[in-house]
C-alpha positions in Angstrom: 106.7 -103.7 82.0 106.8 -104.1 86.0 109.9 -104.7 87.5 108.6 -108.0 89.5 107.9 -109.3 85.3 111.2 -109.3 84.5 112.2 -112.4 87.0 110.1 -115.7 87.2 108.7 -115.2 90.6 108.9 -112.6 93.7 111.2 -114.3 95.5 113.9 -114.1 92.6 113.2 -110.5 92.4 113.6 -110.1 96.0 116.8 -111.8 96.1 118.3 -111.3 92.4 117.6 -108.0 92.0 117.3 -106.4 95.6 119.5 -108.7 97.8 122.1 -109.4 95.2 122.5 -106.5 93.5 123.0 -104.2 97.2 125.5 -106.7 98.7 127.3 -106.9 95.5 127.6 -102.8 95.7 128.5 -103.1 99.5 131.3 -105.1 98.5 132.7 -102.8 95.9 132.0 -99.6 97.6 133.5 -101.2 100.6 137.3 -102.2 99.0 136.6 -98.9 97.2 137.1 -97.2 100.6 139.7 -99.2 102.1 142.0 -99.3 99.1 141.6 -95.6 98.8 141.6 -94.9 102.6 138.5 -92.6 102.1 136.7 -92.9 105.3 132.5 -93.7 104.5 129.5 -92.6 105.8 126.2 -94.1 105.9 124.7 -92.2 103.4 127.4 -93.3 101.1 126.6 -96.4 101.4 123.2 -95.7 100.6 123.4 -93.4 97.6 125.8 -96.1 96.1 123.5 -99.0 96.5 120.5 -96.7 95.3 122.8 -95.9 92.3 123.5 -99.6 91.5 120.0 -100.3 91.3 119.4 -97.4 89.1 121.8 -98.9 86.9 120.3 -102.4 87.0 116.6 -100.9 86.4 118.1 -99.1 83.0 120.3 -101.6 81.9 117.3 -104.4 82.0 114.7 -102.0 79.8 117.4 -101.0 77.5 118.7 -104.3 76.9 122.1 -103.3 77.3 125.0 -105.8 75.9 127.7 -106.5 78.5 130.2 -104.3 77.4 128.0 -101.4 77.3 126.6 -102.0 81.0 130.7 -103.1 82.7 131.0 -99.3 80.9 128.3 -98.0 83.0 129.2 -99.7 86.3 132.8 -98.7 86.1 131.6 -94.9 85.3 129.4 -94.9 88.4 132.1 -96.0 90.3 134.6 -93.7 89.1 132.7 -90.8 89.4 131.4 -91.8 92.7 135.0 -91.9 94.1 136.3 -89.1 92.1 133.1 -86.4 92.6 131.9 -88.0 96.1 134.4 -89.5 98.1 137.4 -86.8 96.5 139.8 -89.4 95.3 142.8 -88.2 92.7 141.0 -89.2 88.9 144.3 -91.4 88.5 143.3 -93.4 92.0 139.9 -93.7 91.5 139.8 -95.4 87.5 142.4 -97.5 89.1 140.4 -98.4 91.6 137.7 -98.8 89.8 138.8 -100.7 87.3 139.7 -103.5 89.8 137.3 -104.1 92.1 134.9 -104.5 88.4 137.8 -106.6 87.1 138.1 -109.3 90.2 134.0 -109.2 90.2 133.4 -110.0 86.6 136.1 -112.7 86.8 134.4 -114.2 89.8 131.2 -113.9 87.8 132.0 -115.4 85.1 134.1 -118.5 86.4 131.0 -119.6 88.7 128.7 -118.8 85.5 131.4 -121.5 83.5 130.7 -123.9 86.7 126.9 -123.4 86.9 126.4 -124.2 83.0 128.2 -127.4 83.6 126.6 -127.8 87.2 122.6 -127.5 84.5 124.5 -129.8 81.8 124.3 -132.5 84.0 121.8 -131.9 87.2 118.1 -130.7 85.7 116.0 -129.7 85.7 116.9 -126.1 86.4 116.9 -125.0 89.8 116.9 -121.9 91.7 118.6 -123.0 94.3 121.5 -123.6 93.2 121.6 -120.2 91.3 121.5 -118.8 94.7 124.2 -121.0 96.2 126.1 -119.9 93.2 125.9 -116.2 93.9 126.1 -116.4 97.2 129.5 -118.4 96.8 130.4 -115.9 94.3 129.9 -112.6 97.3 132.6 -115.1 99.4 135.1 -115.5 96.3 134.7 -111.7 95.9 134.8 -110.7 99.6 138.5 -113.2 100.2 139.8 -111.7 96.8 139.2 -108.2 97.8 140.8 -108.8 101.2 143.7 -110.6 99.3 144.7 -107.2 97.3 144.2 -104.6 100.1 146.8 -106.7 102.1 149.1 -106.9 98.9 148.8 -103.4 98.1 148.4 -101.9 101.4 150.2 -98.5 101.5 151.6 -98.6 98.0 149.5 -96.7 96.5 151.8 -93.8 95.6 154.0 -95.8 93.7 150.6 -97.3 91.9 150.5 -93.7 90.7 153.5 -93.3 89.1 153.4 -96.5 87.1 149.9 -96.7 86.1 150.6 -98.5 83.2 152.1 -101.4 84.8 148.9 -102.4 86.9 146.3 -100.9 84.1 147.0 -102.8 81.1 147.1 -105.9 82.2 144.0 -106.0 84.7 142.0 -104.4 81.5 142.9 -107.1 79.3 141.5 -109.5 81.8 138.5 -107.4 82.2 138.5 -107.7 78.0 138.2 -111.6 78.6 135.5 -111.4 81.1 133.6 -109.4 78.4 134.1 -112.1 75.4 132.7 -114.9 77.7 129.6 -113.4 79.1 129.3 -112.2 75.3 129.4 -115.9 74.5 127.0 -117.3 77.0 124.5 -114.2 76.7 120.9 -114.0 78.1 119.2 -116.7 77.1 119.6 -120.7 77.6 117.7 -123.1 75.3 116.9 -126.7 75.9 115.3 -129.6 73.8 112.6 -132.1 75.5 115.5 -134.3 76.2 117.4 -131.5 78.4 119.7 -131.2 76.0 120.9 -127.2 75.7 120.6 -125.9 72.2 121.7 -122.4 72.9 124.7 -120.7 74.1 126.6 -123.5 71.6 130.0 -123.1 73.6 132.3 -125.0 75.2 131.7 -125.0 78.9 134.9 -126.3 80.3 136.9 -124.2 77.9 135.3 -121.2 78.6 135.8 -122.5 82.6 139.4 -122.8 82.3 139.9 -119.2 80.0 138.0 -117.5 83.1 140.0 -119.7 85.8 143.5 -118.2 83.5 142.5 -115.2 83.8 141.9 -114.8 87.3 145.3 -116.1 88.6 146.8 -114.0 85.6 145.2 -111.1 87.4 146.5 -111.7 90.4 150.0 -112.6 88.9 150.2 -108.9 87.7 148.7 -108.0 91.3 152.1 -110.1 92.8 154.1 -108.9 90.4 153.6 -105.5 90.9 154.0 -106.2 94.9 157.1 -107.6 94.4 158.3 -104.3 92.3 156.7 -102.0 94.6 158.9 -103.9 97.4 162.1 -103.6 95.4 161.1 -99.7 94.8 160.8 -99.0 98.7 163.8 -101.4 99.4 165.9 -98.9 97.3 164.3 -95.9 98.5 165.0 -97.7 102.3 168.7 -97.6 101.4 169.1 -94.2 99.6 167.1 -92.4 102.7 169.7 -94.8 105.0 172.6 -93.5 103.0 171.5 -89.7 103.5 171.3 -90.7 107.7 174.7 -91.7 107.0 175.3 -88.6 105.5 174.1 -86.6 107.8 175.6 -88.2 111.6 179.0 -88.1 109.7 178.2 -83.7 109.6 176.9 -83.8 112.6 180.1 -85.3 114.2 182.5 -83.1 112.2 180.3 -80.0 113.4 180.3 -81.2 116.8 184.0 -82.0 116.5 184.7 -78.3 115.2 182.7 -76.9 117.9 184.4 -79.1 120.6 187.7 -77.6 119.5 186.3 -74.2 119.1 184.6 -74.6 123.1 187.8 -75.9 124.8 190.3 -73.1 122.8 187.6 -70.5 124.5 187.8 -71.8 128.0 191.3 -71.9 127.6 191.5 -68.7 127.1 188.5 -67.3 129.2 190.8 -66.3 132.5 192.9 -63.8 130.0 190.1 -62.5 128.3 188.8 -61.6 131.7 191.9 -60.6 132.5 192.6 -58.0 129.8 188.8 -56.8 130.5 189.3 -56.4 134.2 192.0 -54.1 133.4 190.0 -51.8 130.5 187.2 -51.4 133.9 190.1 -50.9 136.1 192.0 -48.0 133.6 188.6 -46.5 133.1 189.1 -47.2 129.8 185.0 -48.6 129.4 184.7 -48.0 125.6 187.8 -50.2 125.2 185.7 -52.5 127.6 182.8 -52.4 125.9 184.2 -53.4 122.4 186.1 -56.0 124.2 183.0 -57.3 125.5 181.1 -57.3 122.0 183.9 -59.1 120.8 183.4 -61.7 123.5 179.8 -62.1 123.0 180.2 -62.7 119.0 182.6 -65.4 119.5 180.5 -67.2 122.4 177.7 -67.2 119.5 179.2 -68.8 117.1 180.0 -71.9 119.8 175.8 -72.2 119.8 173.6 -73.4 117.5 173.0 -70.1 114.7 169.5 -71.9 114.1 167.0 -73.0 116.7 164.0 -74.9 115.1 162.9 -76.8 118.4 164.5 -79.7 116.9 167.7 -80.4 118.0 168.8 -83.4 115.0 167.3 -80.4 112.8 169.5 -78.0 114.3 172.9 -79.9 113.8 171.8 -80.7 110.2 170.7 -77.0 108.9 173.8 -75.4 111.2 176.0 -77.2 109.3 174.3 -76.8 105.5 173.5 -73.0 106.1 177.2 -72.5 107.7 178.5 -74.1 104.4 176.0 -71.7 102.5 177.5 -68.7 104.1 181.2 -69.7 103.8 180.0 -69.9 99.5 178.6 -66.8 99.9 174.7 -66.9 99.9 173.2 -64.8 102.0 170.4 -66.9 104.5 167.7 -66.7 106.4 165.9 -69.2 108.6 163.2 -68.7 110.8 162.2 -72.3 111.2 159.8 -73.8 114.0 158.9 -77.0 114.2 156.0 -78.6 116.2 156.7 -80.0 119.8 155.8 -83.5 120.4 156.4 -86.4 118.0 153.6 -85.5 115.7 156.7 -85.3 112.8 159.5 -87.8 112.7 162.9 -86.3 112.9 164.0 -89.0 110.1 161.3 -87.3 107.9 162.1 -83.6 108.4 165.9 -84.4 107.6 165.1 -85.7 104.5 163.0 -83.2 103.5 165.3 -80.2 104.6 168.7 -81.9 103.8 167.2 -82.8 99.6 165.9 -79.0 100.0 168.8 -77.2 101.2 170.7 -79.0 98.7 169.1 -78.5 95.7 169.1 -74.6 97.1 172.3 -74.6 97.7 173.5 -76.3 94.3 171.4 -73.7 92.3 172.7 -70.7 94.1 176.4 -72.1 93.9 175.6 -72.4 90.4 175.2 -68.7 89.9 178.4 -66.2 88.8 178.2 -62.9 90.1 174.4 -63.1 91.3 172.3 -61.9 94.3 172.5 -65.3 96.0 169.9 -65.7 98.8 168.6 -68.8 101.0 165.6 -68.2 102.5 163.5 -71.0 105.1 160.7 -70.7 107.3 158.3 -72.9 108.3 154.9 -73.0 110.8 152.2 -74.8 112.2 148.9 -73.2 112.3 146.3 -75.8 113.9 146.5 -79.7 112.1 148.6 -78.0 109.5 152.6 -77.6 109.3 154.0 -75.3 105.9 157.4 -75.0 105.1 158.5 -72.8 102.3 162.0 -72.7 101.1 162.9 -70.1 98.2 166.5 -69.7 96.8 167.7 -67.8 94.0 168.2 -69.3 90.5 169.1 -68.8 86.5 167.8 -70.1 83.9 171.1 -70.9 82.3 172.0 -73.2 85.1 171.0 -76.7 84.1 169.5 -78.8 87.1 172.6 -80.8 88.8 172.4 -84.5 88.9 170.1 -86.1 92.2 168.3 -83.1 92.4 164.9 -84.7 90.9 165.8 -87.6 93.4 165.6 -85.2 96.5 162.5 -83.7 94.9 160.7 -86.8 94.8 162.0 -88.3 98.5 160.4 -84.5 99.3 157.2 -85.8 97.6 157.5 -89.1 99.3 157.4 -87.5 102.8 154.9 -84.9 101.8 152.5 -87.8 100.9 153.1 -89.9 103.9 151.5 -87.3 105.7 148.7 -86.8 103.1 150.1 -83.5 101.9 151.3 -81.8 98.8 154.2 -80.0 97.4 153.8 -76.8 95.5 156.8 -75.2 93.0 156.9 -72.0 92.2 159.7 -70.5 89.4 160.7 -67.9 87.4 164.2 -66.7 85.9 165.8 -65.9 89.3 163.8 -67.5 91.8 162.5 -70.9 93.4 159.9 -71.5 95.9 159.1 -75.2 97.2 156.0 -74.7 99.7 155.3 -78.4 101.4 152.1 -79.0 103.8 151.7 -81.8 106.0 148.4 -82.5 107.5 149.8 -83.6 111.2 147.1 -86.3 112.4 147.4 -88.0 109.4 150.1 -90.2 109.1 150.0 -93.1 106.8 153.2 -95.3 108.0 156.5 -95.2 106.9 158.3 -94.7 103.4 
């Protein structure tokens, strides 16, 4: 059978199969992109429409009931975001699962309106078919735009609580299924216009679809309030750790006001004493003198220079509490010039770091205890590894799978990843950030 047989002329072929059918796919590979923030191309665009109509061409010769083809379209579109556009499997059913969800909805409420619309206007006309899906392409293109601003930039937090958002929207896609079950592919009519077949109720199937739409969009709200509440507490915790931090800083810069005036104090007898070691010829005396000199003008500077100077206060005072507990450190930290990082976000993930370091290494009796930082850029890319020493015996302090997930949190902002590496006596935490891309604040 020709393609062209299958409609009742070649103008509904031309619009109900070619027209429709691509805008439909433009729509949904479209809010695919945007809600994913994978950038597309115009051969995407192309292959996915050329896929949807794949898809309609099978689903028409096989007969396929509507569960069996919502199946199909929400495997396409999976696996096109998942295989072709490299979107996290988690992301891209999610996704997925949505844009099909707020379609069939769509679908099937003008579908409720039209059978009502033929109940009482006929004889059956085309036009208002195409009115109908060209209304539905609107109701679909506003409710797309309504969840990308909802759910703009939360999609981290989507990840961790799947379940929230997923259950609910595939209930609703469940109800979609029973009604379009319910009306199925044929309509039936006596001589007196009188429709035999689908025997349902019109304006109760009208209203089910109409509940299930706003019930959609009441998880959608509901899970934008919680999302809000989430980043409001995270807001506070990172504002408490600022706290944190400034009241250091101003003890360390207290400590090393006190340290700087006792030293200038003093300077005129130091040079003093060493003027008269030169004068005695005593120059070995002078020399040691001098060393001793030169350490304690150190310690009045910064032991670690990252290019970074909020980063400097904040690891000069960790690591010099590290050292007075013992654990031996090293840091060879650099950090890229310009404001291509924000200083809030490398304090958070240094400070959680360095803390969870320190509080396994403190944790340790008798052990090699070692702190060990370093981090560079090489081109768009900026690595940080932190390794510390560890025991299995030591269980985890309380917070520390807090700081590990605010790490996370500022590792995703940036569109990185965190990598852990254990074993009985060590722990390595390697962190990328991709530089250009910055996705807003957490």
């Amino acid at each position: 059978m020709k393609m062209i047989e299958l409609f009742s002329s070649r103008l509904d072929f031309i619009f109900f199969f070619c027209i429709l059918n691509a805008c439909l796919a433009l729509l949904e590979i479209s809010f695919f992109s945007r809600f994913t923030n994978r950038p597309l191309k115009w051969y995407h665009y192309s292959s996915y429409v050329f896929a949807i109509y794949s898809l309609a061409v099978i689903e028409m010769n096989l007969h396929a009931s509507f569960p069996m083809a919502t199946i199909w379209e929400l495997s396409t579109l999976f696996f096109f975001g998942y295989l072709v556009l490299k979107c996290p499997p988690t992301l891209s059913a999610i996704t997925a699962i949505l844009a099909i969800s707020i379609m069939q909805v769509l679908n099937g409420i003008f579908q409720s309106l039209l059978s009502i619309v033929f109940t009482i206007l006929l004889p059956y006309t085309v036009a208002i078919v195409m009115i109908s899906a060209l209304l539905v392409m609107v109701a679909v293109l506003f409710s797309y735009r309504l969840v990308l601003k909802w759910l703009d930039g939360r999609k981290v937090l989507m990840l961790r609580y799947v379940l929230i958002l997923l259950l609910p929207v595939l209930f609703v896609l469940l109800v979609t299924q029973y009604v379009f079950m319910a009306y199925g592919n044929t309509v039936e009519v006596n001589s007196a216009g009188v429709r035999l077949l689908p025997d349902i109720n019109d304006w109760a199937m009208l209203v089910i679809q109409i509940a299930a739409y706003f019930c959609l969009f009441a998880v959608l709200f509901a899970y934008k309030k919680l999302s809000e509440g989430f980043e409001l507490q995270m807001r506070n915790a990172l504002l408490e750790q600022q706290i944190h931090i400034q009241t250091d800083s101003i003890k360390e810069m207290q400590m090393r006001y006190k340290q700087t005036r006792a030293f200038r104090h003093d300077i005129n007898n130091h040079w003093t004493v060493l003027g008269g070691f030169l004068k005695a010829g005593e120059n070995q005396k002078a020399l040691e003198y001098l060393n001793k000199l030169t350490m304690i003008s150190d310690q009045l500077s910064f032991p670690c220079q990252t290019g970074n100077a909020m980063l400097d206060v904040l690891l000069t005072n960790k690591l010099g509490l590290a050292r007075q507990e013992g654990i031996k450190v090293d840091c060879t930290v650099k950090i890229p010039e310009g404001d291509s990082i924000d200083d809030m976000d490398l304090c958070v993930v240094f400070s959680n770091a360095v803390d969870n370091a320190m509080n396994a290494c403190s944790n340790m009796k008798g052990a090699n205890q070692y702190l060990t930082l370093s981090a560079l850029q090489k081109s768009d890319f900026f690595m940080i590894e932190i390794e510390n020493s560890r025991s299995d015996d030591i269980v985890p302090s309380k917070g520390s799978g807090i700081g590990l997930e605010n790490i996370k949190a500022v590792a995703e902002k940036y569109h990185g990843t965190v990598c852990i590496e254990k074993s009985q006596q060590m722990f390595r935490l390697n962190i990328l950030f991709i530089i250009p891309l910055q996705s807003g604040n957490i």
